[in-house]
C-alpha positions in Angstrom: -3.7 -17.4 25.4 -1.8 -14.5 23.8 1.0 -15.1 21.3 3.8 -13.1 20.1 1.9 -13.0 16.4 -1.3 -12.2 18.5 0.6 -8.9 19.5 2.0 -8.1 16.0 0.1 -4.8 14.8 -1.1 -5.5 10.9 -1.7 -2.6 8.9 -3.8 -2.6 5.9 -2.7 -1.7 2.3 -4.9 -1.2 -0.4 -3.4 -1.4 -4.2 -4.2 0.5 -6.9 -8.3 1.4 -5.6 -9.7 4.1 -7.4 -13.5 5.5 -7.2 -16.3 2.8 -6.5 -13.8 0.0 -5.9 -12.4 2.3 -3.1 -15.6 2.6 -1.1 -16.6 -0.5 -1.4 -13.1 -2.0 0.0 -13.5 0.7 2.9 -17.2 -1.2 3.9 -15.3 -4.6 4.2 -12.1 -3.6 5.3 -12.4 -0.7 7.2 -10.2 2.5 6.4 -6.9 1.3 4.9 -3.2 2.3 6.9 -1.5 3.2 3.0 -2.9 3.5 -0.2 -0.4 2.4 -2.9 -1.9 4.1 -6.5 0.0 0.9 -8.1 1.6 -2.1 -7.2 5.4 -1.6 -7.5 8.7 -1.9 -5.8 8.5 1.1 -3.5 4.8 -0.2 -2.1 7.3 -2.7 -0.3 9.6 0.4 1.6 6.3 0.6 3.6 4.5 -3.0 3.7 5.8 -5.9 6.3 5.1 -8.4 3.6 5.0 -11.2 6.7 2.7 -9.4 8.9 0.4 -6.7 6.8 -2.6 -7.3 5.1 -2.3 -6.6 1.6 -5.6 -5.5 -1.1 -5.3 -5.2 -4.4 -7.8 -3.9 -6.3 -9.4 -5.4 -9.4 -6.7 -4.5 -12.4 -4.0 -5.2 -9.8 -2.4 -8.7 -9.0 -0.2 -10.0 -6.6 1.8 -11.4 -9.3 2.7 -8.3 -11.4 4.9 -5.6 -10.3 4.1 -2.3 -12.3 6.8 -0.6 -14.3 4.5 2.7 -13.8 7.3 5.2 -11.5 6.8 8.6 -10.5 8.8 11.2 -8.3 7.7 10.2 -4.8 9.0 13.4 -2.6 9.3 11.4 0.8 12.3 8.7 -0.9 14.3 11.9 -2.0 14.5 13.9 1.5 11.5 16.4 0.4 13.3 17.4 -2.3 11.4 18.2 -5.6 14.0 17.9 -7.7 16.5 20.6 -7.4 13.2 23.2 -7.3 12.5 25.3 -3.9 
């Protein structure tokens, strides 16, 4: 019997994987849909926090938003700043 959350589409995040750790999270879960480098507030522009699979990797947790922020060009239109 199919239910709605039977025909929800979960994608799979990993969190902050790097090296080794990656590979090894690929064997189990298969090719992730994003790669986050950290775990912080704009990870959750692109994760369905009700529906998506989320896996953090071994110096991440769940609990702890990072403070680390970067220029992400996608949020600011493809803009790099004010350079062409």
């Amino acid at each position: 019997m199919d239910t709605e959350k039977d025909k929800i589409e979960r994608m799979v995040h990993f969190i902050g994987f790097r090296g080794d750790e990656y590979n090894s999270a690929v064997k189990i879960w298969g090719q992730p849909d994003f790669i986050h480098p950290v775990h912080d507030r704009r990870a959750y522009i692109e994760i369905d926090i009700e529906n998506d699979i989320i896996i953090f990797a071994g110096k991440e947790r769940p609990d702890i938003l990072s403070k680390y922020r970067r220029e992400y060009t996608d949020m600011k239109g493809n803009k790099l700043n004010g350079r062409k």
